[in-house]
N, CA and C atoms as an extended XYZ file, in Angstrom:
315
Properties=species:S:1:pos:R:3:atomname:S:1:resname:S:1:resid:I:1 pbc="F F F"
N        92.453      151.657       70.356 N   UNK     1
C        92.209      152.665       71.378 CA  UNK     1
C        92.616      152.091       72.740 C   UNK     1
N        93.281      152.727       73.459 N   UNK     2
C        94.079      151.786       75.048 CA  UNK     2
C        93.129      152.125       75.767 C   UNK     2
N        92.238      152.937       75.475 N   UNK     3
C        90.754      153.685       76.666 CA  UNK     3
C        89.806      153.564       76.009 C   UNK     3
N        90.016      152.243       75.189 N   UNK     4
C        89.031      151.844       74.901 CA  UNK     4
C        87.541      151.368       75.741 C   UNK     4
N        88.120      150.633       77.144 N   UNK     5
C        87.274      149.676       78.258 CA  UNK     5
C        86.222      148.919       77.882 C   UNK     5
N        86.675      148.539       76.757 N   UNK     6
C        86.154      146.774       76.420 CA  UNK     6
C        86.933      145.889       77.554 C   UNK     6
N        85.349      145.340       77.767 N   UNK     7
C        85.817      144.379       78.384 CA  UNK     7
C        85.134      142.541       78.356 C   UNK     7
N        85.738      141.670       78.568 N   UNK     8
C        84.316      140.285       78.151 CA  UNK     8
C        84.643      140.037       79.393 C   UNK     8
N        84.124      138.600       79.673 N   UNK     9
C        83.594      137.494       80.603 CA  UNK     9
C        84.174      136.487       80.016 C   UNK     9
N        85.480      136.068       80.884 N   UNK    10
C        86.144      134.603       80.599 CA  UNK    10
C        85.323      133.771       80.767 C   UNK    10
N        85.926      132.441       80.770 N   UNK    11
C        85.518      131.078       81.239 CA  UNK    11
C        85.407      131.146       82.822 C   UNK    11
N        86.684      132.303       83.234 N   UNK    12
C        86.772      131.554       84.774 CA  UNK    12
C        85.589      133.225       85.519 C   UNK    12
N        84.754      133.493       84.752 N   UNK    13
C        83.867      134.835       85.262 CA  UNK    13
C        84.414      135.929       85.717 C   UNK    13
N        85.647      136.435       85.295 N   UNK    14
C        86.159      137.457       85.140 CA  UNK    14
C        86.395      138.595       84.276 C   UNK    14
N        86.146      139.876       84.445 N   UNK    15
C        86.139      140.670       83.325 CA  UNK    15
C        87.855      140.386       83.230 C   UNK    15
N        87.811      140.467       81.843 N   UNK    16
C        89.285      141.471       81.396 CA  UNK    16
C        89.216      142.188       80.185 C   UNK    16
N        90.314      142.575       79.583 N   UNK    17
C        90.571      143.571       78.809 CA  UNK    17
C        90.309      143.286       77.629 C   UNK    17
N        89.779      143.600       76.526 N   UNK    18
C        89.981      142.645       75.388 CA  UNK    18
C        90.186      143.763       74.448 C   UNK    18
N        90.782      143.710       73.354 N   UNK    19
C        90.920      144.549       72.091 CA  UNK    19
C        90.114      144.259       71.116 C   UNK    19
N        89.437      145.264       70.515 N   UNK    20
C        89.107      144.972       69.274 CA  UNK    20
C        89.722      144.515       68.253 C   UNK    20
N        87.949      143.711       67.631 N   UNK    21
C        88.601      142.759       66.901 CA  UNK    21
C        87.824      142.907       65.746 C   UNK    21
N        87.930      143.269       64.219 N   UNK    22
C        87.642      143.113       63.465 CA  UNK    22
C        86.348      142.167       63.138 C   UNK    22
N        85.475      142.168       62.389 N   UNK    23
C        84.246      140.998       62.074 CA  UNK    23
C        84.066      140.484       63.126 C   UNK    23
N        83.740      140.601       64.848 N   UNK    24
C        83.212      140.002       66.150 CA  UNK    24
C        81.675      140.117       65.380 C   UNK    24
N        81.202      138.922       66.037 N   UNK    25
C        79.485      139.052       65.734 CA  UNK    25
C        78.594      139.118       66.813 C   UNK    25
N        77.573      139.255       66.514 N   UNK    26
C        76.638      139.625       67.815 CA  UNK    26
C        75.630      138.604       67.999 C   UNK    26
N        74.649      138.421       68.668 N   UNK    27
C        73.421      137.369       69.040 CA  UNK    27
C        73.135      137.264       67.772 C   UNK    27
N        72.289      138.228       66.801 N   UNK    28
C        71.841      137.284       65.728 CA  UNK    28
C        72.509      136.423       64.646 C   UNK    28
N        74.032      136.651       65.361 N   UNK    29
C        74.962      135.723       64.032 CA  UNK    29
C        74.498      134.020       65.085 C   UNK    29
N        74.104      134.424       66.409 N   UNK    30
C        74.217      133.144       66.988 CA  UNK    30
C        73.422      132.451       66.269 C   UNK    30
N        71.826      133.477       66.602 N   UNK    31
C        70.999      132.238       65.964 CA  UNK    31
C        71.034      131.908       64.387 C   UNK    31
N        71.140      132.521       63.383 N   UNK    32
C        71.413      132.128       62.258 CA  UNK    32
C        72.559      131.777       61.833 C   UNK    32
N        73.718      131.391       62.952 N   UNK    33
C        74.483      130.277       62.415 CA  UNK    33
C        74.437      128.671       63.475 C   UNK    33
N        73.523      128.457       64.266 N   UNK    34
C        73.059      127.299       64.986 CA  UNK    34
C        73.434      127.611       65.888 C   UNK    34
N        74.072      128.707       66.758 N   UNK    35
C        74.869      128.707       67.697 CA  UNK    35
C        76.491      128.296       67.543 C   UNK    35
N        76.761      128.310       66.138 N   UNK    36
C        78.118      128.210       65.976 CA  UNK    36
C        79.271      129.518       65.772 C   UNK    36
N        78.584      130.705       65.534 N   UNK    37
C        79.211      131.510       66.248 CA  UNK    37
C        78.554      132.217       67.114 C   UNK    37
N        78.671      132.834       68.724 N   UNK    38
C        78.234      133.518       69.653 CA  UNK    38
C        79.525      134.330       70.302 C   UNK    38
N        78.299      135.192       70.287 N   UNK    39
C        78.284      136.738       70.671 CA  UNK    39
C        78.832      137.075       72.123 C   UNK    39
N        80.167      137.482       72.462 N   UNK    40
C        81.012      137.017       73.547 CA  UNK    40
C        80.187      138.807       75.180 C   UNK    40
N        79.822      137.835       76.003 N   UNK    41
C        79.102      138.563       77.481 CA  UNK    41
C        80.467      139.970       77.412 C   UNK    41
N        80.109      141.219       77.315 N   UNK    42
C        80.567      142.415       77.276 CA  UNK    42
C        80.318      143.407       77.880 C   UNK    42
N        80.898      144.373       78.160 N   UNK    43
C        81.062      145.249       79.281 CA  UNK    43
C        81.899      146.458       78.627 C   UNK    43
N        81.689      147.993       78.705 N   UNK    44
C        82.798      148.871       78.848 CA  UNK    44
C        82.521      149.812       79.877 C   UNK    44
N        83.616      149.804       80.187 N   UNK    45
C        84.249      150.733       81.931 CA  UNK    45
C        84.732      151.970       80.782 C   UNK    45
N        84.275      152.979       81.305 N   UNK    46
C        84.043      154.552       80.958 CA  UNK    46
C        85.350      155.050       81.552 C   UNK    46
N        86.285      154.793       82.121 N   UNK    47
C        87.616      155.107       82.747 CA  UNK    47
C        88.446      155.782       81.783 C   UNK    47
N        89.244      156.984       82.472 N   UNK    48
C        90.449      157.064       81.663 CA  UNK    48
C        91.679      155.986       82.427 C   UNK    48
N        93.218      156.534       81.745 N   UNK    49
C        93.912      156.016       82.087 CA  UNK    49
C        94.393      156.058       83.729 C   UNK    49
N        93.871      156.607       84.532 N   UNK    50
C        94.087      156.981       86.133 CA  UNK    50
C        93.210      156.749       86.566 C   UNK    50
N        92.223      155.975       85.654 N   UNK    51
C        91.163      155.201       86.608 CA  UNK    51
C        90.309      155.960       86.846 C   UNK    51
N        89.919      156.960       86.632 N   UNK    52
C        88.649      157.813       86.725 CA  UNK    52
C        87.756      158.352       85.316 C   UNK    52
N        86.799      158.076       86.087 N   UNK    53
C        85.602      157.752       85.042 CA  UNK    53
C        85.553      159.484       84.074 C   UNK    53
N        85.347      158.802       82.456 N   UNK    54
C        85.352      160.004       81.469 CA  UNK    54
C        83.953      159.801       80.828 C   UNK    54
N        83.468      160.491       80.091 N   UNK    55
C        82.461      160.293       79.079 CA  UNK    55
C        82.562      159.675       78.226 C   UNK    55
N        81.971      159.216       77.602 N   UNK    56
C        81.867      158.222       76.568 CA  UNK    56
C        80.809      158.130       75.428 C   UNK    56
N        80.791      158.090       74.070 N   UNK    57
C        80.089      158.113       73.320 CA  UNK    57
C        79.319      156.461       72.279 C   UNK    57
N        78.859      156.339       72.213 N   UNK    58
C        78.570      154.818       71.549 CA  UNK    58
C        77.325      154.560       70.664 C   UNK    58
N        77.253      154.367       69.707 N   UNK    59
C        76.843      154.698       68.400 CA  UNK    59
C        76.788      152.722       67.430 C   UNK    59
N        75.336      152.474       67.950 N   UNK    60
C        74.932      150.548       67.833 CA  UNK    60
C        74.761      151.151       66.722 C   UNK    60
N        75.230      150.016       65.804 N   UNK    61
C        74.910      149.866       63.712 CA  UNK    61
C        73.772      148.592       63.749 C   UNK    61
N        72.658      148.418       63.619 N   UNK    62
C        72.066      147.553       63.292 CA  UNK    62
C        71.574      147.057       62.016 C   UNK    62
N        71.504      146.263       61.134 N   UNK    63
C        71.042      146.111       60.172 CA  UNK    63
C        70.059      144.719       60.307 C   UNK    63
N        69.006      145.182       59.825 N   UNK    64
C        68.013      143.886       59.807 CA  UNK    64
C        67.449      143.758       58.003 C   UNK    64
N        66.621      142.538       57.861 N   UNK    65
C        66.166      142.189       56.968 CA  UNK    65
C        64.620      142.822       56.651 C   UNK    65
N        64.254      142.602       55.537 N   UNK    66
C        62.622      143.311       55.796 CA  UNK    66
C        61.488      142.153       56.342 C   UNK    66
N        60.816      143.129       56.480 N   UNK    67
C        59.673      142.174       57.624 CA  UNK    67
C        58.916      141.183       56.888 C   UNK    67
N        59.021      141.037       55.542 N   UNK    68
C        58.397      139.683       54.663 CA  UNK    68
C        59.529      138.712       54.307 C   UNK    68
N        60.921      139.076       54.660 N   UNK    69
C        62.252      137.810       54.454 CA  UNK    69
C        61.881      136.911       55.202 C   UNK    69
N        62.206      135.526       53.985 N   UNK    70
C        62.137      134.172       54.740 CA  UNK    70
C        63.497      134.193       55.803 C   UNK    70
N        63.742      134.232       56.890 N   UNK    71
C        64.963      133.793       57.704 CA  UNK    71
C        65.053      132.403       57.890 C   UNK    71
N        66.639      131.419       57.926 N   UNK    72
C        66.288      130.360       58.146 CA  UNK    72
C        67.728      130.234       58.783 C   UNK    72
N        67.916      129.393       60.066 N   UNK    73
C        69.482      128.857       60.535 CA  UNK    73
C        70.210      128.139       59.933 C   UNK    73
N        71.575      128.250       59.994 N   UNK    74
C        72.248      127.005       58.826 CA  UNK    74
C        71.794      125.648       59.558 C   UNK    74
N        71.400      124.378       58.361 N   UNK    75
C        70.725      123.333       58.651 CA  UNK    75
C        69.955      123.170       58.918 C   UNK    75
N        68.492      124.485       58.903 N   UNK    76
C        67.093      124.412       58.635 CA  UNK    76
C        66.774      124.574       57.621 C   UNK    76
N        65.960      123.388       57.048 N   UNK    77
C        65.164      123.429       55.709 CA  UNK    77
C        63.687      124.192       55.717 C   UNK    77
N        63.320      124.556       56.920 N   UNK    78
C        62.018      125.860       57.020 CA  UNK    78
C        62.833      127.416       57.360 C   UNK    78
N        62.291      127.938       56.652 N   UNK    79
C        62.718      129.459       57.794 CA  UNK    79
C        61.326      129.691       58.639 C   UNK    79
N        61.487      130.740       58.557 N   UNK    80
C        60.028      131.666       59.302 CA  UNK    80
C        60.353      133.231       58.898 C   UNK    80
N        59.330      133.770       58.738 N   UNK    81
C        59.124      134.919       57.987 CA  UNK    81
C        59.496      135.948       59.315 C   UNK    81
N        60.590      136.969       58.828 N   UNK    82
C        61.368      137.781       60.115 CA  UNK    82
C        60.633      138.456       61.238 C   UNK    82
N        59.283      139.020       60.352 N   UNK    83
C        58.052      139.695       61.792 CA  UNK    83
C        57.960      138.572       62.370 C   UNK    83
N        57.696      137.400       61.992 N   UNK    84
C        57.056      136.624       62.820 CA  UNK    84
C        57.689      136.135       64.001 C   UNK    84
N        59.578      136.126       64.063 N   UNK    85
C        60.642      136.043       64.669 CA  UNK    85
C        60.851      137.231       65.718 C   UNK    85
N        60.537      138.552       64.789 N   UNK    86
C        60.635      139.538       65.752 CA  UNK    86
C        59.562      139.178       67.304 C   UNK    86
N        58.325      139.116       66.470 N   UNK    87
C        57.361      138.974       67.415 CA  UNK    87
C        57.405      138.028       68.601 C   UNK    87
N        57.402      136.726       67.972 N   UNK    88
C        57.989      135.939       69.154 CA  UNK    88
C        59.277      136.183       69.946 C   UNK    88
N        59.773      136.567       69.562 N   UNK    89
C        61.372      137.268       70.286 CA  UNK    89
C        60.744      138.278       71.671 C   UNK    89
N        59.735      139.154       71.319 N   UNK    90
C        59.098      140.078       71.801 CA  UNK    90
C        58.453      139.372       73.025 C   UNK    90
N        57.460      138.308       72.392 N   UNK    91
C        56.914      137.508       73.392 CA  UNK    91
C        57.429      136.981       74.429 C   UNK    91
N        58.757      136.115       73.698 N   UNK    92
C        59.284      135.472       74.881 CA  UNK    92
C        60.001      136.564       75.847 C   UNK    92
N        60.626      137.971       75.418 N   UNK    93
C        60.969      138.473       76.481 CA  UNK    93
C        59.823      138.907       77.388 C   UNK    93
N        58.607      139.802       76.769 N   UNK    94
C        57.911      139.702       77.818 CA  UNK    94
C        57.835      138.982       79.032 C   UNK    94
N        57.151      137.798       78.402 N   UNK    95
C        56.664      136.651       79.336 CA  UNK    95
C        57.877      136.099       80.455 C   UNK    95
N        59.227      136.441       79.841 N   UNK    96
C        60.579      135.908       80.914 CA  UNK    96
C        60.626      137.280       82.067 C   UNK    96
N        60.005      138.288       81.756 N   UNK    97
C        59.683      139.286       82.702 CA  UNK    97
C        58.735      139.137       83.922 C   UNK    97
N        59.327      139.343       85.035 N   UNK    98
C        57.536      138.838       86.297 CA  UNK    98
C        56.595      140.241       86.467 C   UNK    98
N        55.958      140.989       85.670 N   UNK    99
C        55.282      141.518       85.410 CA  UNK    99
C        54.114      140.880       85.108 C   UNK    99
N        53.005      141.596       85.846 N   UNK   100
C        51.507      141.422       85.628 CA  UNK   100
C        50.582      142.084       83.960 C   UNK   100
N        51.141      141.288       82.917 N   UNK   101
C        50.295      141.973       81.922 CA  UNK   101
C        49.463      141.500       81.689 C   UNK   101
N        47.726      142.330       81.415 N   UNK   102
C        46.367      142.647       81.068 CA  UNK   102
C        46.357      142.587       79.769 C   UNK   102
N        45.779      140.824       79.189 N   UNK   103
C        45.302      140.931       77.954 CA  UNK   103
C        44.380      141.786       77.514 C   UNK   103
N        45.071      141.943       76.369 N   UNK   104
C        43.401      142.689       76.190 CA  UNK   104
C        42.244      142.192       75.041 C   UNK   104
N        41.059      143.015       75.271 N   UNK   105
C        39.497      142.142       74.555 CA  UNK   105
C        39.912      142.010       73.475 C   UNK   105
């Protein structure tokens, strides 16, 4: 698609253009492959070809595991059970938020 407006984040912090690419992976290939493959900083500009902005439609495929799968990274001999991953995932974004949250009783 040429209007497509994918776009990444080089090395040198510049957007540019990039084409799709077949099998690209996303954050959770990061962590369950050690960080040996990651999920490239992305962007799409809604533009047509004259540079003015069109509509756009976009449609995320997620697939997860069930909430009692052992998950484990390549070269961990423990996993951790996937709720328990979700949850802390949950946590830590919270808490990286400066919001005032009220434990509760």
């Amino acid at each position: 698609d040429p209007n497509s407006g994918l776009e990444v984040l080089n090395s040198d912090g510049e957007w540019i253009a990039a084409p799709y690419i077949p099998g690209s992976v996303g954050d959770s290939m990061a962590e369950v492959s050690s960080g040996r493959w990651v999920a490239t900083m992305h962007i799409v500009r809604a533009t047509n070809s004259r540079g003015e902005r069109k509509g756009r439609y976009s449609v995320p495929v997620f697939f997860e595991p069930g909430m009692d799968c052992v998950i484990k990274a390549v070269g961990q001999e423990n996993g951790v059970v996937y709720s328990e991953h979700v949850l802390e995932k949950m946590k830590g974004w919270v808490e990286s938020q400066d919001v005032d949250v009220e434990k509760g009783a």
